[in-house]
C-alpha positions as a Python dict, from the first residue, in 0.01 Angstrom:
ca = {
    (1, 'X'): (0, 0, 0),
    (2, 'X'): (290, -57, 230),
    (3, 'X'): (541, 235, 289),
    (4, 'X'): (866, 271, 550),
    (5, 'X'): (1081, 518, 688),
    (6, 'X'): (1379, 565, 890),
    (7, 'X'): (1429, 867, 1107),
    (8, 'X'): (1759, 1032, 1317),
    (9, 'X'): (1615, 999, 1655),
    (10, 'X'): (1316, 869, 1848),
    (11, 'X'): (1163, 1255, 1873),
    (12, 'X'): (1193, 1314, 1545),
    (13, 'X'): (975, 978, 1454),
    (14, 'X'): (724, 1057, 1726),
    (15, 'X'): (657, 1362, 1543),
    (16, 'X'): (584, 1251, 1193),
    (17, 'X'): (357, 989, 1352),
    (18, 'X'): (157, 1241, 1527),
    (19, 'X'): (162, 1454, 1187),
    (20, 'X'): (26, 1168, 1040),
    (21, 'X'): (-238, 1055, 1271),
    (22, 'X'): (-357, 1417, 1298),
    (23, 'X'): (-360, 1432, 862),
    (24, 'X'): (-671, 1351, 611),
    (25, 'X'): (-411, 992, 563),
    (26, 'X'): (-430, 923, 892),
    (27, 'X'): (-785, 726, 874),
    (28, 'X'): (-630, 517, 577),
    (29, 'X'): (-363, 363, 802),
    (30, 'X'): (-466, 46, 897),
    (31, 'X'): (-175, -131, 1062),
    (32, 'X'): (160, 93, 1207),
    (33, 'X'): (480, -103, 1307),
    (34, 'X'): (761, 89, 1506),
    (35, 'X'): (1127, -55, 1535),
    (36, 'X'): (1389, 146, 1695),
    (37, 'X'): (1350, 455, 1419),
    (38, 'X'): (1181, 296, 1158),
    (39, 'X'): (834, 262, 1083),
    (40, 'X'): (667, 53, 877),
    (41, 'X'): (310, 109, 763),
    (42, 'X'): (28, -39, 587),
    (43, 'X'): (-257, 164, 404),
    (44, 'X'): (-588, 48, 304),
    (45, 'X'): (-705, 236, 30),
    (46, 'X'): (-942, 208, -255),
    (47, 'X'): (-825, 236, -585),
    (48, 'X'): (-967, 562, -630),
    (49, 'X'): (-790, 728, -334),
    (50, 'X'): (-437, 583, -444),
    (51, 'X'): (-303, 887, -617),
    (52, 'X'): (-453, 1158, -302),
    (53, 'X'): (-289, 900, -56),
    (54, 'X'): (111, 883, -253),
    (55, 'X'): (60, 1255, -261),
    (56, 'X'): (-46, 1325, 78),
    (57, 'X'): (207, 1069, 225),
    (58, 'X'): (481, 1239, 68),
    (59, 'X'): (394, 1563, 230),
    (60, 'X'): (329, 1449, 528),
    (61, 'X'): (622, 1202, 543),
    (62, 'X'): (875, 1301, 296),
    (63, 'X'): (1124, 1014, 412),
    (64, 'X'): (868, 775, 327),
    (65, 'X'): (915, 516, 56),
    (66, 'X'): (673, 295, -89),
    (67, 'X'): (741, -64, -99),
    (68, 'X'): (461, -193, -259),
    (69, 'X'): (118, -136, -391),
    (70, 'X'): (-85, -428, -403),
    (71, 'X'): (-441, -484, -457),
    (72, 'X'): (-677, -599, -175),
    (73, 'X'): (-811, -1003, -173),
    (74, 'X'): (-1124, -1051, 33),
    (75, 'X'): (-1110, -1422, 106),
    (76, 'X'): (-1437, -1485, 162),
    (77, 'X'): (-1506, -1310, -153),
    (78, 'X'): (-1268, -1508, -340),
    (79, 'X'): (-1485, -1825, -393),
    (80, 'X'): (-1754, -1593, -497),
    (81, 'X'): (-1548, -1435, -821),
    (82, 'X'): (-1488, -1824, -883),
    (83, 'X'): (-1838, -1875, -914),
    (84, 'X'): (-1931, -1620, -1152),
}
């Protein structure tokens, strides 16, 4: 799942970030991308913890917006599916 938002001011970005970090979500955050007062972030998250993560990302960062939700490819695993 990716997800961005835009914030006023440097402070108030560093504070949603530490919000987040310090939230259940936080451990599904596997890549974070600052720019200026944006932030762009990546979740990885099973399908079964897709609904607790929109929810909980929208509390904890209501000027979040989802971008896309896209299921996982294991490359390694891909040859394997082939197979079967």
């Amino acid at each position: 799942m990716l997800a961005r938002a835009n914030f006023a001011d440097s402070d108030s970005l560093r504070e949603r970030i530490r919000e987040l970090f310090h939230s259940p979500l936080g451990v599904y955050v596997s890549q974070a991308q600052r720019k200026d007062c944006s932030l762009r972030l990546e979740f990885d998250v099973a399908t079964e913890d897709l609904a607790f993560t929109m929810r909980t990302l929208k509390r904890v960062m209501p000027e979040a917006h989802i971008e896309a939700v896209t299921p996982r490819v294991f490359p390694h695993r891909a040859g394997v599916r082939e197979a079967e």
